[in-house]
C-alpha positions in Angstrom: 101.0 125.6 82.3 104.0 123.8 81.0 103.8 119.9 81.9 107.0 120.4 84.7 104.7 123.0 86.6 101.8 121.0 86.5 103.6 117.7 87.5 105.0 119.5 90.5 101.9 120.9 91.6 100.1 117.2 91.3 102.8 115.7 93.1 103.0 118.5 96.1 99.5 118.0 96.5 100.1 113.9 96.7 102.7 114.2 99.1 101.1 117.0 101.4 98.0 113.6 101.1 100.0 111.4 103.1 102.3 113.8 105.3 100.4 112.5 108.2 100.3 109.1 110.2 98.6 106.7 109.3 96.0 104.9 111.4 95.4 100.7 110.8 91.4 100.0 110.1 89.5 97.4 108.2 91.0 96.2 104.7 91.2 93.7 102.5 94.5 92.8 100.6 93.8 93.8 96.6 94.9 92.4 94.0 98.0 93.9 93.5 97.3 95.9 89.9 94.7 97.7 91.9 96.7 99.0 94.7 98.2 101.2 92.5 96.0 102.1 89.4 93.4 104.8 89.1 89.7 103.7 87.8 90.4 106.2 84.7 93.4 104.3 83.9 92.8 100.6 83.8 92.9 99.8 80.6 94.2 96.5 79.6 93.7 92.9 81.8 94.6 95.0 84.9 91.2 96.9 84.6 89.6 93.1 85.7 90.4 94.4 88.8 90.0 97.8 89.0 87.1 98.9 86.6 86.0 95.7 84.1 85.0 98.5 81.6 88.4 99.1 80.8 88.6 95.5 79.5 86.8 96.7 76.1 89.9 99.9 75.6 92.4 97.4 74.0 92.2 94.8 71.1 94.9 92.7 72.4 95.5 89.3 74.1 97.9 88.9 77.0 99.5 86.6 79.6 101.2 87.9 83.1 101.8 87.5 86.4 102.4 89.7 89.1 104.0 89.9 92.9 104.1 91.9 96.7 106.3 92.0 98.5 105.2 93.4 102.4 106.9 94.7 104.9 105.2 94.1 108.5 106.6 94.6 111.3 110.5 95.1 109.6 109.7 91.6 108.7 109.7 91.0 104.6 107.5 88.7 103.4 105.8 87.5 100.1 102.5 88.3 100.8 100.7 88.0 97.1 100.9 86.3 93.8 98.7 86.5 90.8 98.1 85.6 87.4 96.0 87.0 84.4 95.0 85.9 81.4 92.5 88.4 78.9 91.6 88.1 74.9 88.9 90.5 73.4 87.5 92.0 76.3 87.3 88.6 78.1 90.2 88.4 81.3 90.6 85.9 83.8 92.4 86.1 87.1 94.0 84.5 90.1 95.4 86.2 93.7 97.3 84.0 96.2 96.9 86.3 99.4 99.2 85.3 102.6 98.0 86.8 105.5 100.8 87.1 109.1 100.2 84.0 110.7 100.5 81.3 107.9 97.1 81.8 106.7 96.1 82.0 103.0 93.5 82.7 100.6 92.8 82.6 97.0 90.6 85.2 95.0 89.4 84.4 91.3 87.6 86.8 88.7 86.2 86.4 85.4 85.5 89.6 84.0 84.1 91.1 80.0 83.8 94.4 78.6 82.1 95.4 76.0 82.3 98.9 73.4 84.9 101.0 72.4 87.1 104.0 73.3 83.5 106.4 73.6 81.8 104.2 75.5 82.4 100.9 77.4 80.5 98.7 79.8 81.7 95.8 81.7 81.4 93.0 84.5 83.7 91.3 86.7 82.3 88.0 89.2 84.6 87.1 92.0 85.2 84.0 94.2 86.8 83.9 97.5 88.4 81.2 98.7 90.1 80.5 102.1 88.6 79.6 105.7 85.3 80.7 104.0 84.0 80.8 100.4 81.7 84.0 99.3 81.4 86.1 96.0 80.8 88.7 94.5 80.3 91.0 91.3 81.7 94.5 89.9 79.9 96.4 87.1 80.7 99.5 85.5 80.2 102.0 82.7 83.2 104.0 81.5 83.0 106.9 78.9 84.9 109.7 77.0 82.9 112.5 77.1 85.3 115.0 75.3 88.7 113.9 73.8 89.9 114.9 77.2 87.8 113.8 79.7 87.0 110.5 80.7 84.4 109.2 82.9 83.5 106.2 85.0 81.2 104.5 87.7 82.1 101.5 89.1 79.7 99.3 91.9 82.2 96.7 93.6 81.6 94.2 95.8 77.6 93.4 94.8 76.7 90.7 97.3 78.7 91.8 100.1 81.0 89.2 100.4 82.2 87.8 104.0 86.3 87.5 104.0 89.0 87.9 106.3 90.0 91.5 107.4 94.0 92.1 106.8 94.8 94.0 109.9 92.7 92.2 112.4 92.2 88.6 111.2 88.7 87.9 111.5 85.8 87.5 108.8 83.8 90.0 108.4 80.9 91.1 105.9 82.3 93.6 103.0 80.0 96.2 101.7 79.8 97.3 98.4 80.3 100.6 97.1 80.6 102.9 94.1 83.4 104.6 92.7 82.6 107.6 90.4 85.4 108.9 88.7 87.3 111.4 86.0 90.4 112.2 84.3 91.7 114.9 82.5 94.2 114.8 79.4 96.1 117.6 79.0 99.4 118.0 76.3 98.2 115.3 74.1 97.7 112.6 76.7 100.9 112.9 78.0 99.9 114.6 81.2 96.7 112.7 82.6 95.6 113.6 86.0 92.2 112.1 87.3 90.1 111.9 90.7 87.8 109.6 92.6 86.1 108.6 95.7 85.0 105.5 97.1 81.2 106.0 98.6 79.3 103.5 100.2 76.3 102.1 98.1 73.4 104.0 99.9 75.5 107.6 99.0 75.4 108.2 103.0 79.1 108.0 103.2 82.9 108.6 101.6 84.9 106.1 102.3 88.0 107.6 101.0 89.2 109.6 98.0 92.0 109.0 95.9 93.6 111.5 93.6 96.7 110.9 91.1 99.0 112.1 88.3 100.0 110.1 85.2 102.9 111.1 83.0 104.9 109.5 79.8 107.9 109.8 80.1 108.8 109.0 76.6 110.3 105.7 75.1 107.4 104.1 76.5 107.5 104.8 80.2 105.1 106.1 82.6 105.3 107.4 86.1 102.0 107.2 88.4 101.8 109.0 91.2 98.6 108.2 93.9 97.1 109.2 96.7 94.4 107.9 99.3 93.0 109.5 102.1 89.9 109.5 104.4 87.5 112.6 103.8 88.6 113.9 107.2 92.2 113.1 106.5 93.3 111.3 109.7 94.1 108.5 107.0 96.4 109.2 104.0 98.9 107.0 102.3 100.3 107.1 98.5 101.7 104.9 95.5 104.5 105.3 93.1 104.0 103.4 89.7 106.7 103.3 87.1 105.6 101.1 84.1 107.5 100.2 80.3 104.7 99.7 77.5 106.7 98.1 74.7 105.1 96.3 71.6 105.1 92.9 73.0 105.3 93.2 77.1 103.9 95.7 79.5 106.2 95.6 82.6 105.4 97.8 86.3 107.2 98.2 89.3 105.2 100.1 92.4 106.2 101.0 96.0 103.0 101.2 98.1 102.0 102.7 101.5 98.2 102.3 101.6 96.2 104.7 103.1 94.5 102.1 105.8 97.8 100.3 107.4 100.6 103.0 107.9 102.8 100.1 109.5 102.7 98.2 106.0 105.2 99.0 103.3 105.1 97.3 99.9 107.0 96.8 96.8 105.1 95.0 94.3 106.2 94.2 90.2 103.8 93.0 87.5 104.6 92.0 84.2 102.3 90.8 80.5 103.3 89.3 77.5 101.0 91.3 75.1 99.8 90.3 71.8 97.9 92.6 69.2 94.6 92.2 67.9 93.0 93.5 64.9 90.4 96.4 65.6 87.1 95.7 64.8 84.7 98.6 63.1 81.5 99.6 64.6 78.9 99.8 62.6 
């Protein structure tokens, strides 16, 4: 299978994902580096938010901000801002959320991982801020169990935080859950495609499933395709994600439509300035 054939057959399978309308539920606004990136793939301060395991992948330090831009209701709004700071497995984080309505919130995270690229663990604590104050932790375990398969666990939201629902505007409890996952690297890692479902912490229910498609482009570029849907597909929604790796910055640009709003559109850009470390050996 040549890498056009199997990018075609990925990205059919994404689009056929969110063919369908979209029905509002429950959510909570992200922060915006985890709208888009798979648990598999987090791998630098973004991974803070998405699986803190990948915090331990890369020797680096970094600085960066990011932004959304929503569209509700054919009305264009800034609707989050963020910042990140990580060194050595260490990250901090900061989401402005602006909810319709003129109401805001504010989400921190401190996050570590620990290990290297055969094994990783890692933790992330979060405070919420806005209306009410809650927290709330993510662990996770991330390894590579041949040179082409990766796999994760993630358990987010430990504590079950209360904060205010997106669509309908009310606090509500948030359960946690956790997020097996795999990827597979195919053509030297320039192909990676990867899986994962979101299941409820007593395993009695899928929340939703989100499969994607990661390809290099060359000269540094990467195209991520994503999609989310409900187990019995009456929600589906996907992400686009084209990001520039150079040796000093790490630049994205996404266009969302998530899975659980199909009236929300999104455009959101996030960008580091990234700073090499020296590797450490293990002994």
């Amino acid at each position: 299978m040549t890498i056009r054939t199997a990018l075609r057959v990925a990205a059919g399978a994404l689009v056929w994902a969110a063919a369908c309308t979209r029905q509002a539920t429950a959510q909570l606004y992200p922060a915006q580096p985890a709208r888009y990136l798979l648990t598999t793939e987090a791998a630098d301060a973004r991974a803070l938010w998405v699986n803190p395991a990948g915090l331990a992948r890369r020797p680096e330090a970094s600085i960066g901000g990011d932004a959304t831009v929503d569209r509700t209701s054919g009305t264009l709004r800034l609707s989050q801002v963020g910042l990140s700071l990580q060194s050595r497995g260490l990250a901090f984080g900061w989401s402005r959320n602006s909810y319709p309505g003129g109401l805001s919130a504010s989400s921190y995270a401190l996050g570590v991982g620990f290990g290297d690229e055969a094994l990783s663990v890692g933790a992330t604590r979060h405070w919420y801020r806005g209306g009410r104050s809650a927290t709330a932790w993510d662990v996770a375990v991330r390894a590579r169990t041949t040179p082409a398969v990766d796999v994760s666990v993630v358990w987010r939201l430990i504590g079950s935080p209360v904060m205010r629902d997106t669509v309908f505007h009310v606090f509500r409890t948030w359960p946690s859950s956790i997020v097996p996952a795999a990827s597979l690297r195919l053509f030297g890692g320039r192909l990676r495609l990867a899986a994962e479902a979101e299941v409820e912490s007593r395993l009695s229910h899928v929340r939703e499933v989100r499969t994607g498609v990661a390809l290099a482009l060359g000269g540094g570029f990467d195209l991520t395709l994503r999609g989310d849907f409900s187990p019995s597909f009456d929600r589906r929604g996907f992400a686009f994600a084209l990001s520039w790796d150079r040796t000093r910055s790490r630049t994205a640009l996404t266009t969302i439509l998530p899975a659980d709003a199909g009236s929300l559109d999104a455009v959101g850009a996030t960008g580091f300035l990234v700073s090499a470390l020296p590797t450490r050996r293990l002994r």
